[in-house]
Structure formats: C-alpha cells, structure tokens
C-alpha positions in Angstrom: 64.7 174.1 116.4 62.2 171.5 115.8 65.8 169.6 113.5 68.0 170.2 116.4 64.8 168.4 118.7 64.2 165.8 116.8 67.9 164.4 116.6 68.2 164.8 120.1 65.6 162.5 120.6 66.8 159.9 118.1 70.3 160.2 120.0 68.9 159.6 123.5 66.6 156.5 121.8 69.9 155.0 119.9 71.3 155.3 123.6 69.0 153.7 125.7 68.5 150.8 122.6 72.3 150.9 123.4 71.9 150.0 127.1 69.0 147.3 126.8 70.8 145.6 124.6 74.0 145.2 127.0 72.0 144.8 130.2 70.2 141.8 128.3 73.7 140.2 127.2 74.6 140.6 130.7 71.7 139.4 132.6 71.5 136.0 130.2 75.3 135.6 130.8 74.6 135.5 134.3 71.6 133.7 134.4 73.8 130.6 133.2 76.2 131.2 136.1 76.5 129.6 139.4 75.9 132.0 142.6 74.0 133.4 145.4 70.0 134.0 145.4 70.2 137.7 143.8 67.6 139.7 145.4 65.1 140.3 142.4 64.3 136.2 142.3 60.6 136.5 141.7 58.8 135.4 144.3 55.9 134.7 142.5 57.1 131.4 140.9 57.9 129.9 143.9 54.3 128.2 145.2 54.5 127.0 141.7 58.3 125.3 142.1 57.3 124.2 145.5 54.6 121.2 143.8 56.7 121.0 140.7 59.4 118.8 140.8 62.8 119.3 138.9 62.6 122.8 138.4 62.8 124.4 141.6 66.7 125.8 140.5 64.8 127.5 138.0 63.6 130.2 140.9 66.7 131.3 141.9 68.5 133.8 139.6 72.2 134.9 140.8 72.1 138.9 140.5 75.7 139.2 141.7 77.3 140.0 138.4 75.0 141.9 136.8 76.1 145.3 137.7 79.7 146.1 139.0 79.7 148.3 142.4 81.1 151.8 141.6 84.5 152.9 142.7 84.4 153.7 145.8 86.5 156.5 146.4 84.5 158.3 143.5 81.0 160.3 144.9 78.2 158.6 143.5 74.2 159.8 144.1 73.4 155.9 143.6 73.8 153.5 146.8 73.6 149.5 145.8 71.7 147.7 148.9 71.8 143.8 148.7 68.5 142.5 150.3 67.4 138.4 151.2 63.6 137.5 150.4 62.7 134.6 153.0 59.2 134.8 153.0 57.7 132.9 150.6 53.4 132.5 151.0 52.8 135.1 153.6 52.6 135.6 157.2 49.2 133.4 158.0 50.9 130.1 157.8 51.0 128.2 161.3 52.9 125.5 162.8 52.1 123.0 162.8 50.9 123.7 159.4 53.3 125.8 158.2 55.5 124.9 155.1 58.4 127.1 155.8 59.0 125.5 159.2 59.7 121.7 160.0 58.4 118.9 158.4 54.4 117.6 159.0 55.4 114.6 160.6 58.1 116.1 163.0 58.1 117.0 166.4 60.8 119.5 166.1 59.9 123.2 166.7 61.3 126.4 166.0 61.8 128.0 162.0 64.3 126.8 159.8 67.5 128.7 158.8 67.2 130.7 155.7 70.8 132.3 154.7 69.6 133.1 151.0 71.4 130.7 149.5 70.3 128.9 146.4 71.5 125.8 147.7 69.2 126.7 150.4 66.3 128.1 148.6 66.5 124.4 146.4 66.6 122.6 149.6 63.5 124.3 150.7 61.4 123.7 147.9 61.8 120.2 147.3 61.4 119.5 151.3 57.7 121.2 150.5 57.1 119.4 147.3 57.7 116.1 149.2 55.2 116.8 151.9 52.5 117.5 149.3 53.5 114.6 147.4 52.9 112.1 150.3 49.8 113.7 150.3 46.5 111.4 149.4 44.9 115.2 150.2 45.4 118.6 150.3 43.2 121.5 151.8 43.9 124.8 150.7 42.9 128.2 151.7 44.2 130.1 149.4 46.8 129.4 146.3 48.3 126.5 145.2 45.5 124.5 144.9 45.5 124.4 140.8 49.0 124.1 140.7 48.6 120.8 143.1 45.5 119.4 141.6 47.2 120.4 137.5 51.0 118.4 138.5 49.2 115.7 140.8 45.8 114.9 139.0 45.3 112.2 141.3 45.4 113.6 144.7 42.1 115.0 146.3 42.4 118.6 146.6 39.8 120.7 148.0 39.7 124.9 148.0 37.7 126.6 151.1 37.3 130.2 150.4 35.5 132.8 152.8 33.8 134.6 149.7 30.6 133.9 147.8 33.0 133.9 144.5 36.8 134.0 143.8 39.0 136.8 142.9 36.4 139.2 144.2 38.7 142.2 143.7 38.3 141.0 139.5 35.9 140.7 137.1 32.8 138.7 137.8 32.9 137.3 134.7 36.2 135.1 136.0 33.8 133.8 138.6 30.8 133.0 136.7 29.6 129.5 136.1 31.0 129.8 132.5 34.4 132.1 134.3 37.9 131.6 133.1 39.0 131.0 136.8 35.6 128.5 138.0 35.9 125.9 134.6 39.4 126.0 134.6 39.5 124.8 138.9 36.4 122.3 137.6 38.5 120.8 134.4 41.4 120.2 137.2 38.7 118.2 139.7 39.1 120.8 142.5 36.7 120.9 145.3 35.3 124.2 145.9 33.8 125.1 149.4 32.4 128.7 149.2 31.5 131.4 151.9 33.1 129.6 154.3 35.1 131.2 157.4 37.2 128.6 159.1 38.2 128.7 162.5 41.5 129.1 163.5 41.3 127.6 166.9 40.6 123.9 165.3 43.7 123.3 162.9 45.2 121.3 165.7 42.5 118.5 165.7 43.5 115.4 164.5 41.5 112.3 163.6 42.1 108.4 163.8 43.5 108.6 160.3 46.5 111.2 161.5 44.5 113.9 159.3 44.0 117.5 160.0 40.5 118.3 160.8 39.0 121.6 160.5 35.6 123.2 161.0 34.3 126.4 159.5 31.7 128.7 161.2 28.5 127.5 159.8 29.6 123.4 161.7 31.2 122.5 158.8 34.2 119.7 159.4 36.9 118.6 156.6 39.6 116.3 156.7 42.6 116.6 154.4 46.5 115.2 154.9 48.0 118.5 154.5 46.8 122.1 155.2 47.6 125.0 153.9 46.7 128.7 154.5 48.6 130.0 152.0 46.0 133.6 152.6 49.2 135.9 150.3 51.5 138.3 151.3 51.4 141.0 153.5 53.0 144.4 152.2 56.4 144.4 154.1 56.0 148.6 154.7 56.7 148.0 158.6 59.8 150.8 157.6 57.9 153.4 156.2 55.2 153.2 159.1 58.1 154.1 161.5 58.9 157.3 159.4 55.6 158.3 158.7 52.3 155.9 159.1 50.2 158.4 157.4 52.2 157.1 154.1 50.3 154.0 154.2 46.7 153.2 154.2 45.0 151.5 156.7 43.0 148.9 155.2 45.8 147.0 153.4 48.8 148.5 155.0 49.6 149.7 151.5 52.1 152.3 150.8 50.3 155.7 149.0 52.2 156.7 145.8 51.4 159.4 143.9 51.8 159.6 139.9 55.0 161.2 139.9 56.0 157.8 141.6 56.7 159.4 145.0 55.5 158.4 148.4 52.8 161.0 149.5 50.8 161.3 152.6 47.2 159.6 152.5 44.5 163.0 153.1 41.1 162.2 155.1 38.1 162.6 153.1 36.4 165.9 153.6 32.6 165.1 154.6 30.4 166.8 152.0 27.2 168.3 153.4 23.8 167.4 152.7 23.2 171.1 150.3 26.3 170.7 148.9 25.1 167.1 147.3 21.8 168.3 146.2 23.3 171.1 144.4 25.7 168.6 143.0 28.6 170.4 144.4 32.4 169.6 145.8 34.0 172.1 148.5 
C-alpha cells in the first residue's frame, strides 16, 4: 500500500511539473506578443511606471492567449470572466489634484476614458510622468514619493504622513532612526513631515507662484507644484457587501476568509465576564 502511495504521488508531481512547465512556455510566448491589457497586469508596478520614463509598456502584459476558452457546447464547471483594472492609486485622489483625471494645468473637467487598452494604459502613464517631471516640487501623502525623489534626484520632494512613524502596521524597527525604510527616504533627500493631518478643505489654495498650498491641523502651510494623495487602495468588495455585508469587516471593508480559503461570515466577540477572567477562563 504505502508502494502503490508513493507512486501515485510521484505521478501526480511529474504532472503538475508537466503543467508549470507549459504554462511558463506559454505565458513568456505571450508576454512577447502585441495585445490588449490582460486582466492580471499587476497594479502594483504602476506608481512606479508612472515617474519612470521608457518603461511604462513594461506594465501591461496581454493575457489573451494564454489560455484557449473551452468548447462551448461541451459542460464545463470552470467559467472564464474577462475583467478591466482602471484604478490605479486609490479612490482619495481629487480633482483638481487627481492624476487619473485631466492635466494640472487644464481647465477641462470630467475623468478620462479608460477602455483597457495598452495603448491606452501607455498613454496614461506617460501623461502622469510628464506632470511630475515639470515639477520643481512634489508633495506627497502617501507613495511615490521615493520613486520620485530615486528617478528625479533633483526635484524637491516632501512626504506628510498623519503618523508619528511610517508603515505603522510593520516592524518598528523599519521606522527607527537607524530603519530600513527612514535612511533609505534620508539617502534619497526626502522631506518628512510627521503626525500631521492635513485638511482637505485647503487643496484648492493657490499662491502667487501657481503652487498648491496646503495646511495641516496643527497651522502648518506647505507649498509644492504638484500634489498627490496617493492614501492606497480601497478593497473593491462593494459585490460581496450586497450578498452578505457580514462577509466583510468593518474597519477595512476587508473580505473574511477562512483557512480552507472560503468566504465566511465575520462572528461578534462574545464579552467575557469579569469571574470568568479572574479564573482565567473562556465560555
């Protein structure tokens, strides 16, 4: 028995080895092809693409080929859905501040088209990457601003953060005077404005210069060319809280999966008594 199990196992192993290998071949074969925007480009890379310059292309992988759609008049227990990512920093960003919509210095309103096209997608990217570019400064809440300050080493760039230390959700050893994340925003000259909240209402004002001037809560006013709240992305589980909003947590908006990888229903805490804790008991 323990033969006829191990051989099994080896088979299904030399199978699956089988199938990464030819999923590989076919994904790098279709990496070097021309095509739509696929729906697995990683959205990830893009802040970075939109300061880089010449590289932007490099976001967009076509997905088209990768997998051939079944036969349809054959019954299949698999369904292919073909989705189009346009939102690229999150939903905080505000005219007329806002990357994804016309250019700083126009007057036109309303959000531009996105078809997800790569042609598009391109288009986009290198409209952003010459608004920071004109840029003598940037103000960032947010990311981007190492990925400004490492391509344009010149250009002022200042980060205001509402915490006492960044990535507070990590480590506090990457915040730390001696922190991976603190030397490495010092080594790129990056301004870092700390506990500061900044109000919302004052993004519009405008100085002599044509900069943006913003104040935080405590008085505190900055100028900068270009702002950006680029505050992250906002789970996109607007679905699931139709079906069932006690699938996602509150606080973060966060779906609630369970280990077996399923969706599961968030429980409220049970309160624990006061004689229940002092004889270090759980009901």
């Amino acid at each position: 028995m323990k033969q006829t199990k191990g051989c099994n196992i080896s088979a299904i192993l030399r199978y699956l080895r089988k199938v990464y290998n030819k999923a590989l071949h076919i994904l790098r074969a279709t990496i070097q092809a021309e095509g739509d925007v696929g729906d697995t480009s990683y959205v990830y890379t893009f802040p970075r693409y939109s300061v880089l310059l010449g590289h932007e292309h490099k976001v967009f992988i076509p997905t088209r080929n990768i997998f051939q759609l079944p036969d349809p008049s054959a019954p299949s227990l698999l369904i292919v859905l073909h989705a189009q990512v346009c939102t690229l920093f999150g939903s905080q960003l505000l005219d007329p501040v806002n990357l994804r919509g016309p250019r700083l210095d126009s007057k036109e309103k309303g959000k531009r088209e996105c078809n997800g096209t790569k042609a598009e997608g391109i288009s986009w990217l290198q409209s952003s990457q010459k608004v920071i570019t004109a840029a003598g400064s940037v103000l960032v809440m947010g990311e981007l601003a190492s990925d400004i300050a490492d391509v344009r080493p010149m250009k002022k760039v200042t980060l205001l953060h509402s915490r006492q230390r960044l990535l507070p959700k990590y480590d506090k050893g990457m915040h730390v005077e001696n922190g991976l994340v603190v030397q490495s925003l010092i080594a790129l000259n990056v301004e870092m404005i700390l506990g500061e909240h900044l109000y919302m209402s004052s993004v519009d004002k405008v100085n002599d210069a044509g900069q943006r001037v913003v104040q935080t809560q405590s008085g505190k006013e900055m100028a900068a060319d270009v702002l950006l709240l680029c505050t992250g992305q906002i789970p996109n589980t607007a679905l699931l809280k139709e079906m069932d909003p006690s699938m996602l947590n509150p606080e973060n908006l966060l779906a609630h999966v369970l280990r077996t990888l399923q969706l599961g229903v968030i429980t409220p805490s049970v309160p624990v008594s006061p004689a229940l804790l002092m004889l270090n008991l759980q009901p």
